[in-house]
C-alpha positions as CSV (number, residue, x, y, z in Angstrom):
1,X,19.2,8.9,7.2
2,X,21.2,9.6,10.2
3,X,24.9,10.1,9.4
4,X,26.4,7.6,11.4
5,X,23.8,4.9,11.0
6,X,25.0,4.7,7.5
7,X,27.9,1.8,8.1
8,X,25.4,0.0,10.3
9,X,22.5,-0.3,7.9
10,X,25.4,-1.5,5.5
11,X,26.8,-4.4,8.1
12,X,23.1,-5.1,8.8
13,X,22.2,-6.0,5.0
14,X,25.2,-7.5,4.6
15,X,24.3,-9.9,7.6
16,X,20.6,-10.8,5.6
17,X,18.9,-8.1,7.7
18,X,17.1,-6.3,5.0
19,X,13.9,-5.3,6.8
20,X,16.0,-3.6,9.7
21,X,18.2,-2.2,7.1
22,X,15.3,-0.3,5.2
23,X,13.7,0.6,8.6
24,X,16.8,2.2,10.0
25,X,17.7,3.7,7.2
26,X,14.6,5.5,6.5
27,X,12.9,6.3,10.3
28,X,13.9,10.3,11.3
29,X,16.0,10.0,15.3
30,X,12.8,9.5,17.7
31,X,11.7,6.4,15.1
32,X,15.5,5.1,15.2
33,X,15.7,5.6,19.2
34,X,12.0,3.2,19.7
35,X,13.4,1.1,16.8
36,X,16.7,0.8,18.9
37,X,14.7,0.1,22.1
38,X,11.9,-2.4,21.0
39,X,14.9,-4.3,19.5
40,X,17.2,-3.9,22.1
41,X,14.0,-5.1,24.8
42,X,13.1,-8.3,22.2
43,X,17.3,-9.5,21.8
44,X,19.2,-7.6,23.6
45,X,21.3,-6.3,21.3
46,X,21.9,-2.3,20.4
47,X,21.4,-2.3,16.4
48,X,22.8,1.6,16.6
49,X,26.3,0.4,18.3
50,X,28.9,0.1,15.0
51,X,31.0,-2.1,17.0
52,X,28.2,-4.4,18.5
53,X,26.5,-4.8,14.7
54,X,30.1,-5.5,13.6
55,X,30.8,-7.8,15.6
56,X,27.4,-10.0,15.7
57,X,27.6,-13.5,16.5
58,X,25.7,-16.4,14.4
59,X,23.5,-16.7,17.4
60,X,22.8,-13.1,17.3
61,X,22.3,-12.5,14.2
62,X,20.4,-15.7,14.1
63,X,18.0,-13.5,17.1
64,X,18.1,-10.8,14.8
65,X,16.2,-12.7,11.8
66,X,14.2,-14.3,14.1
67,X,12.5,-10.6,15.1
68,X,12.1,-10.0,11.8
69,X,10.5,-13.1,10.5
70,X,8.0,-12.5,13.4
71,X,7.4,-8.3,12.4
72,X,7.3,-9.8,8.7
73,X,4.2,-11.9,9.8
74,X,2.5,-9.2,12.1
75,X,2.4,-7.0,8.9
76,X,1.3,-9.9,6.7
77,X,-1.9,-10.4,9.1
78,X,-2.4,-6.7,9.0
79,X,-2.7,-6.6,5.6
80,X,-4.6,-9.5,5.0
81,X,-7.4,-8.0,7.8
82,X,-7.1,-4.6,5.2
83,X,-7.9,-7.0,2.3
84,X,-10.5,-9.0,3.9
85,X,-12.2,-5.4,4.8
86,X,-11.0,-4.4,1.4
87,X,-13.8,-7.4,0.0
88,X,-16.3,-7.3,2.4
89,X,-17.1,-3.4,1.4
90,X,-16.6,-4.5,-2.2
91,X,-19.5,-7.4,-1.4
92,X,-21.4,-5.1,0.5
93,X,-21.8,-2.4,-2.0
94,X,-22.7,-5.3,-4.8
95,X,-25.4,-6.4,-2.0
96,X,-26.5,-2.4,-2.0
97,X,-27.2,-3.3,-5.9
98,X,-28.9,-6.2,-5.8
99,X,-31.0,-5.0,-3.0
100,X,-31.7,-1.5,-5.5
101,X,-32.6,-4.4,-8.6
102,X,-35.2,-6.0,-6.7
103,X,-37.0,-2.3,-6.4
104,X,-39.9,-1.4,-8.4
105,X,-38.6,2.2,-8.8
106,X,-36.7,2.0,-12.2
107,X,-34.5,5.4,-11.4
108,X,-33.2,3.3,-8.1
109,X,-32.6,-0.1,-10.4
110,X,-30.4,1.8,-12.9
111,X,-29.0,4.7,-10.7
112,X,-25.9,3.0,-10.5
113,X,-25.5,2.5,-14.1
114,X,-26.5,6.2,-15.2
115,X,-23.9,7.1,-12.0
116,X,-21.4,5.4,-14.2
117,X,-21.8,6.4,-17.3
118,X,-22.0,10.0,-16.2
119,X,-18.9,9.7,-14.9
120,X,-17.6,7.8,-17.8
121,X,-18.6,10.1,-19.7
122,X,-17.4,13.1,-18.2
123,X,-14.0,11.4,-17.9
124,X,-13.7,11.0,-21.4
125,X,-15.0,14.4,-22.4
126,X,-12.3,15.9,-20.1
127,X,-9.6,13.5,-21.6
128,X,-10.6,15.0,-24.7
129,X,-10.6,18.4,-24.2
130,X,-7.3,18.8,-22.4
131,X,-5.7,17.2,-25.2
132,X,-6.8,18.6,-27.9
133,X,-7.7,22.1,-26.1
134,X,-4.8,24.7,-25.0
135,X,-4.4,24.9,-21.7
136,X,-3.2,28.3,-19.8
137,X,-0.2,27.5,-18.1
138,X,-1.4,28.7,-14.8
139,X,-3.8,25.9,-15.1
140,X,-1.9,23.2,-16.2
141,X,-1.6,21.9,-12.4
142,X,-5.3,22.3,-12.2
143,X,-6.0,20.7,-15.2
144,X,-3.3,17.0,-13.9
145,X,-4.8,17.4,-10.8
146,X,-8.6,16.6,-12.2
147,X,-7.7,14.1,-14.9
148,X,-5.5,12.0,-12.1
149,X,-8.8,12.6,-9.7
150,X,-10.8,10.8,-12.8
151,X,-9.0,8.3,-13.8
152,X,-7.9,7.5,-10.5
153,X,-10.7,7.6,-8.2
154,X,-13.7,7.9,-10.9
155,X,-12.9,5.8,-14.2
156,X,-10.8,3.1,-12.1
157,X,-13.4,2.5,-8.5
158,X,-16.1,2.6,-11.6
159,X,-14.2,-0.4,-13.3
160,X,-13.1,-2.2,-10.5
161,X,-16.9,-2.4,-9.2
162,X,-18.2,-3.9,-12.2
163,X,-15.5,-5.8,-13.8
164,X,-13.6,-6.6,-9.9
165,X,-10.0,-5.7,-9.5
166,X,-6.7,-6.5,-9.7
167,X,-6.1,-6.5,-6.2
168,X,-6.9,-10.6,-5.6
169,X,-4.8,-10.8,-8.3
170,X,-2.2,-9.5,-6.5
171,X,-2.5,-11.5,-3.2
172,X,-3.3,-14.8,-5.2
173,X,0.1,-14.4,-7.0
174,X,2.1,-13.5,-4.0
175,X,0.8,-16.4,-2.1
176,X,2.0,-18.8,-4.4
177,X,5.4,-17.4,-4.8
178,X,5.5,-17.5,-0.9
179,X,4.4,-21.2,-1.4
180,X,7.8,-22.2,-3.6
């Protein structure tokens, strides 16, 4: 952060301004400058003056909260459209399967089954080995890097297909407490 942005992210949490807060105090100088000019162009007042944050009227401040409700709800619909594309490509690879079920081929039926328990598979027989095998310490990084690469990407994608994921979950719950 910015050396003398430092009392104004303070004054401007202090007013209830979190989200400008955390955005000023964590954008490099050409993110603070549009920061300071989309603001500036939306309420008219300078967020980077000390004496102008300092001495904020209700009715600015009241401006102030009222930019950031509206940013607040600009990245909620953005990340609703990500989780409604999120659960189409979910629905659309479970349509793939389906489709592959109806198929008289029996390797194309089960492909996505021996897909996962290859990788399943080879998950656990890496989890294995790298605990109970000595690893050379040049290869230690290699070694984290893989196992985060299966659990991560292979085990858990693997898991949230057939069992679904967390991730509804998620929005479900913050919903409600946005509902209280």
């Amino acid at each position: 952060m910015l050396p003398f942005l430092a009392p104004i992210v303070g004054m401007l949490a202090e007013k209830g301004l979190s989200l400008l807060s955390n955005t000023v105090s964590s954008v490099a100088d050409e993110g603070v400058n549009k920061l300071k000019e989309f603001v500036e162009e939306k309420t008219g007042i300078d967020i980077t003056n000390h004496k102008q944050v300092q001495n904020l009227t209700p009715e600015q401040t009241e401006k102030l909260k009222k930019l950031e409700l509206e940013e607040k709800k600009f990245f909620e619909e953005i990340r609703f459209k990500y989780y409604q594309a999120d659960l189409k490509d979910r629905q659309d690879a479970r349509f793939m399967q389906k489709e592959a079920l109806k198929q008289n081929d029996t390797f194309s039926k089960r492909f996505i089954y021996y897909y996962a328990s290859f990788v399943t598979i080879i998950t656990f027989i890496y989890i294995y080995l790298i605990t109970f095998l000595e690893i050379p310490k040049d290869n230690q990084r290699f070694a984290d890097c893989v196992l985060g690469f299966l659990l991560g990407q292979g085990l858990s994608v693997i898991l949230a297909f057939f069992f679904g994921s967390s991730h509804s979950s998620q929005v479900k719950n913050e919903i409600i407490k946005k509902m209280k």
